[in-house]
C-alpha positions in Angstrom: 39.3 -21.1 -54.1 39.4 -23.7 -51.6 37.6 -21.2 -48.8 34.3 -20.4 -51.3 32.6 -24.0 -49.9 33.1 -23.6 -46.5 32.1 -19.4 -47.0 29.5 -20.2 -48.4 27.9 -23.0 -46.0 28.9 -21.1 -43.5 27.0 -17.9 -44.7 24.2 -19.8 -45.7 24.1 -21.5 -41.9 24.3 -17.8 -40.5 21.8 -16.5 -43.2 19.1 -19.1 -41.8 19.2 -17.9 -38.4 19.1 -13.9 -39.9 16.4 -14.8 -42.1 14.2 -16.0 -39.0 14.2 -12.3 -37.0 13.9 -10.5 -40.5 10.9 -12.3 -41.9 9.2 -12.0 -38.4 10.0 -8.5 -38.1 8.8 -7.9 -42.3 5.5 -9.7 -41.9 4.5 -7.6 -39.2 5.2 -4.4 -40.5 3.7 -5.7 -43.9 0.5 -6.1 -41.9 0.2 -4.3 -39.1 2.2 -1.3 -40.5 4.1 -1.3 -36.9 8.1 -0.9 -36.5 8.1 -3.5 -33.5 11.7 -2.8 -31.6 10.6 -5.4 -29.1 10.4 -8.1 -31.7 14.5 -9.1 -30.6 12.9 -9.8 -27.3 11.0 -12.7 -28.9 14.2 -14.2 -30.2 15.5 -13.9 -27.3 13.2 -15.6 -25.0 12.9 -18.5 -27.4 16.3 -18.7 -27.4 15.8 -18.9 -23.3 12.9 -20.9 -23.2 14.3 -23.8 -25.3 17.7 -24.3 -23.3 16.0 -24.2 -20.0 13.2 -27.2 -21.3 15.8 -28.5 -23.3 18.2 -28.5 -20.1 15.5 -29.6 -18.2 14.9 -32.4 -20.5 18.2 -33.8 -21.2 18.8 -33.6 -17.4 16.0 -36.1 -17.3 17.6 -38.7 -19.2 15.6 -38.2 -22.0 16.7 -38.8 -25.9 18.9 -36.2 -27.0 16.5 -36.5 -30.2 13.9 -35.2 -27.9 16.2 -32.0 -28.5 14.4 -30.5 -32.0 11.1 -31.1 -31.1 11.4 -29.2 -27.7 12.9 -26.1 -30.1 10.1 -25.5 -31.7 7.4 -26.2 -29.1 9.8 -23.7 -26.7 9.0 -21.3 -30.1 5.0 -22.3 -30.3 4.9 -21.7 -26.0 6.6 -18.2 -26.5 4.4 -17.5 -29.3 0.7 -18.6 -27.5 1.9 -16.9 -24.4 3.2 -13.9 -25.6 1.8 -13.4 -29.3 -1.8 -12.4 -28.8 -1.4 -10.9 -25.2 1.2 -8.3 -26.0 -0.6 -7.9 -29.4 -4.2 -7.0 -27.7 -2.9 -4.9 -24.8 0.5 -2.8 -26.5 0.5 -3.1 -29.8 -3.5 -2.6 -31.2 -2.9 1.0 -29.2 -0.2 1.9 -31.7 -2.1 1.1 -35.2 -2.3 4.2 -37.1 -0.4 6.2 -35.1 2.7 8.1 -35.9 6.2 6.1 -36.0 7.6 8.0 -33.3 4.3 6.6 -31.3 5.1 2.9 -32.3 8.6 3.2 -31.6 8.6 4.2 -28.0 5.9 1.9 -27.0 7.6 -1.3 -28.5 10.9 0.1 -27.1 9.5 0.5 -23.6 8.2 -3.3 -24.3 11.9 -4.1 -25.1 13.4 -2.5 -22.2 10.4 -4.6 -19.7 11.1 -7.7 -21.4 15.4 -7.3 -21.1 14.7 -7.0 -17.3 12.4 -10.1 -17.1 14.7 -11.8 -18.6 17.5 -11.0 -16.1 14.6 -11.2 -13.3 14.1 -14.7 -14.3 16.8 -16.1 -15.9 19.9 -14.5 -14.3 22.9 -13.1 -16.1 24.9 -16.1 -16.7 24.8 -17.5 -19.6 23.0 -20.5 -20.9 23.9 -23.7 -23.0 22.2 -26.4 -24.0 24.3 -28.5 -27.4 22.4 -31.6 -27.5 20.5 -30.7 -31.1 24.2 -30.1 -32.4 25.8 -33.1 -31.0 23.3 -35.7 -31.6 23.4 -34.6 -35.3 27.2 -35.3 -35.9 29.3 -34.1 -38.3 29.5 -34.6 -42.6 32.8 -34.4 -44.6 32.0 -32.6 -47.7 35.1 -32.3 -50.5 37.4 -33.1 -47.6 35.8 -30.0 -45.3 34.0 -31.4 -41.7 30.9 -29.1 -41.2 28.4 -29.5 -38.6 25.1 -31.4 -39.8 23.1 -28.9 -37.6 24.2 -26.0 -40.1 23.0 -28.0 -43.0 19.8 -28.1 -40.7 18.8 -24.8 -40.5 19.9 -23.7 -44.2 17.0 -26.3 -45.0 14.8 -25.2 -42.7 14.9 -21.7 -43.5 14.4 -22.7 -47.3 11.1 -24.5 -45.8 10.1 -21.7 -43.8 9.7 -19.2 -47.5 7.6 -22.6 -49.1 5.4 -22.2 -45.9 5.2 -18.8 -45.8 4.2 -18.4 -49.3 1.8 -20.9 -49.2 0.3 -19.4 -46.1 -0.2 -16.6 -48.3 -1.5 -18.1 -51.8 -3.3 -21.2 -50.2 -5.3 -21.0 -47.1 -8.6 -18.3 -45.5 -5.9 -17.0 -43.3 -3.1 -16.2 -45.8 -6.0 -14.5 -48.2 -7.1 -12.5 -45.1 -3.7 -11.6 -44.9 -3.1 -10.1 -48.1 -6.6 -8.4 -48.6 -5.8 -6.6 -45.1 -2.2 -5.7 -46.5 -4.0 -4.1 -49.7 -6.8 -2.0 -48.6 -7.8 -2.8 -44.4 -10.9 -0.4 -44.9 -11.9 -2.1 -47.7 -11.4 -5.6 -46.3 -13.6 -4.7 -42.8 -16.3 -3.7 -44.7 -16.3 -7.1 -46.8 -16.5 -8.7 -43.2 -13.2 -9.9 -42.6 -12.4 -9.3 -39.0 -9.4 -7.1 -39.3 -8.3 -7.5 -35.3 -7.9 -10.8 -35.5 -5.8 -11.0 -38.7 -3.5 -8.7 -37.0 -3.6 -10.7 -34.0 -3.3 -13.8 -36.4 -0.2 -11.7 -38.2 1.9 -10.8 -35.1 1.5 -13.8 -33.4 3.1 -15.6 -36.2 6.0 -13.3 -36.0 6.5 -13.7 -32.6 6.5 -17.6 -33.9 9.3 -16.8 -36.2 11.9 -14.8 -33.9 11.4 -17.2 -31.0 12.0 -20.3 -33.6 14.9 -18.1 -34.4 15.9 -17.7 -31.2 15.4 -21.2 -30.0 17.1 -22.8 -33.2 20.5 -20.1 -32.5 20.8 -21.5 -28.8 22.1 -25.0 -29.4 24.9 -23.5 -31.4 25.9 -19.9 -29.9 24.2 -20.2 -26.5 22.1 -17.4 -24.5 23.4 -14.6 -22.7 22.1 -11.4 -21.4 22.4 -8.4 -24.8 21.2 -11.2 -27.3 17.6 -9.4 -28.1 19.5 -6.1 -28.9 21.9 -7.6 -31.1 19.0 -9.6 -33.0 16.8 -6.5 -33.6 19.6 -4.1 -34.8 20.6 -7.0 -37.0 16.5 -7.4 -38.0 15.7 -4.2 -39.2 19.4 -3.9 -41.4 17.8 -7.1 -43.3 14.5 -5.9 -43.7 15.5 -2.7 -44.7 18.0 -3.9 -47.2 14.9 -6.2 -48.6 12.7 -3.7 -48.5 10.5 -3.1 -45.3 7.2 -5.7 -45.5 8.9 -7.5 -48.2 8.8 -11.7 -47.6 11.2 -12.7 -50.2 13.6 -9.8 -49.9 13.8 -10.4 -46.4 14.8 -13.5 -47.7 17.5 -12.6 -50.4 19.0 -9.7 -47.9 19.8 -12.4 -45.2 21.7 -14.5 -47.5 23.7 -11.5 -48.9 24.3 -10.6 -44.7 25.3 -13.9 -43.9 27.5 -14.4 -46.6 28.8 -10.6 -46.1 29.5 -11.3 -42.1 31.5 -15.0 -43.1 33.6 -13.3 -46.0 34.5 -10.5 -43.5 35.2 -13.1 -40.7 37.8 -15.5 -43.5 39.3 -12.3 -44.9 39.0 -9.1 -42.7 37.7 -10.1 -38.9 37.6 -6.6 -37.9 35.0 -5.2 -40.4 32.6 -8.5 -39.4 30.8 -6.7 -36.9 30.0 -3.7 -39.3 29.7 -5.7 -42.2 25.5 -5.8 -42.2 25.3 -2.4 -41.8 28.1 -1.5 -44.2 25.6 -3.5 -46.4 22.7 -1.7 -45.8 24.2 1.7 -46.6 25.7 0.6 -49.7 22.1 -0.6 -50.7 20.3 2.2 -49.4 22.3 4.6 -51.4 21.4 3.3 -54.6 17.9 1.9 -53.5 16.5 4.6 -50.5 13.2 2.0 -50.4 15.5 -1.6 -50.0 16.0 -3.9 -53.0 12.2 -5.0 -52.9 10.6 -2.1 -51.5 8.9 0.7 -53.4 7.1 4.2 -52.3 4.0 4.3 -50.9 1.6 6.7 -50.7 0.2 7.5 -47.2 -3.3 8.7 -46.7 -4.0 11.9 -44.2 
């Protein structure tokens, strides 16, 4: 009884960082209908962006506070840069087309951006703890937890308010969701499909390099970390249900909590726990616990 606390901070701190490659990955394929493998490149160079400015930064004698701003303007840089270039040039050549199509263009995106990485950043690994340490510690029932994984459970739970009012409450968001329903439909009412899917996937580059960014402080950056995030990615959004916001949501909490009860009680299986997970889900619910059939037009 006394482990269920610390599980379940724990799995609620890992489920944060989970959440932010799923959702990215979900809101894409909700829009553009595109299985983006190169989406755990995002995360990645986030994650690679922020400790170098951050390094850069601190090295500066700046304010270790300076720290949170600088991960999510490294997330904002990755997304302007990368969002709507990579969007117009790769990925508006897939739309429509088979998923064998979409899959070996955004894998040979992934396999570009792995070697840029290395090109530019090296193969040693990066850290950069300042966001953690500036933030302390908090004894809760006697058990020391780090503030920082209080941090991101909260931001995550803001990150779903945003998101759904993104959807319910601005042009953009309505845009959104008229595309998602019927994209003929919605050109001819004059909505300017191109740029909502611009608009769509530069928002979930947003999301995996905020992911990425807000995972360095804590774990660091090595080489391998944008294949580890997108196997992990597309286990939560299928479990959700692929283009499902809130499931994304619900399957990274039970995957976090899954990986940290694996870690306290069987170590081994923690590695194959999300995956485990999935197929137990997918067995008794082939479309995810959100998703549901779809009819395809030919």
């Amino acid at each position: 009884m006394d482990l269920i606390l610390p599980m379940l901070v724990d799995g609620l701190a890992a489920s944060a960082l989970i959440f932010f490659i799923a959702v990215g990955l979900t809101l894409v394929f909700s829009v553009l209908r595109v299985l983006n493998v190169a989406h755990g490149s995002f995360y990645a160079i986030g994650a690679y962006v922020a400790v170098v400015i951050g390094g850069f930064v601190m090295s500066a004698g700046a304010s270790p506070w300076l720290s949170f701003p600088i991960l999510f303007l490294s997330a904002a840089l990755v997304a302007a840069l990368l969002g709507p270039a990579i969007e117009r040039t790769f990925i508006r050549f897939t739309y429509g087309k088979p998923e064998a199509v979409q899959i070996l263009v955004t894998f040979a995106l992934f396999l570009i951006f792995e070697d840029l990485q290395k090109l530019v950043f090296g193969v040693q690994a990066y850290y950069q703890d300042a966001a953690v340490s500036v933030l302390g510690i908090s004894d809760i029932g006697g058990i020391i937890y780090l503030n920082y994984q209080l941090l991101l459970i909260a931001l995550a739970v803001l990150t779903v308010l945003a998101l759904r009012l993104l959807m319910r409450n601005t042009r953009l968001g309505k845009m959104i969701v008229a595309v998602v329903a019927d994209p003929e439909v919605s050109a001819t009412l004059g909505i300017d499909t191109r740029r909502v899917y611009a608009a769509a996937f530069t928002i979930g580059v947003f999301l995996a390099a905020l992911g990425g960014a807000l995972a360095s402080p804590n774990s660091g950056v090595a080489p391998g970390l944008g294949a580890e995030a997108i196997v992990l990615g597309f286990a939560v959004a299928a479990i959700g249900g692929l283009g499902q916001i809130e499931g994304a949501a619900i399957a990274a909490i039970i995957v976090g909590i899954a990986r940290v009860v694996a870690i306290y009680e069987m170590p081994a299986l923690e590695p194959v726990a999300p995956y485990l997970v999935m197929l137990a889900v997918l067995l008794v619910r082939p479309y995810g616990l959100f998703g549901a059939a779809t009819q395809r037009r030919i």
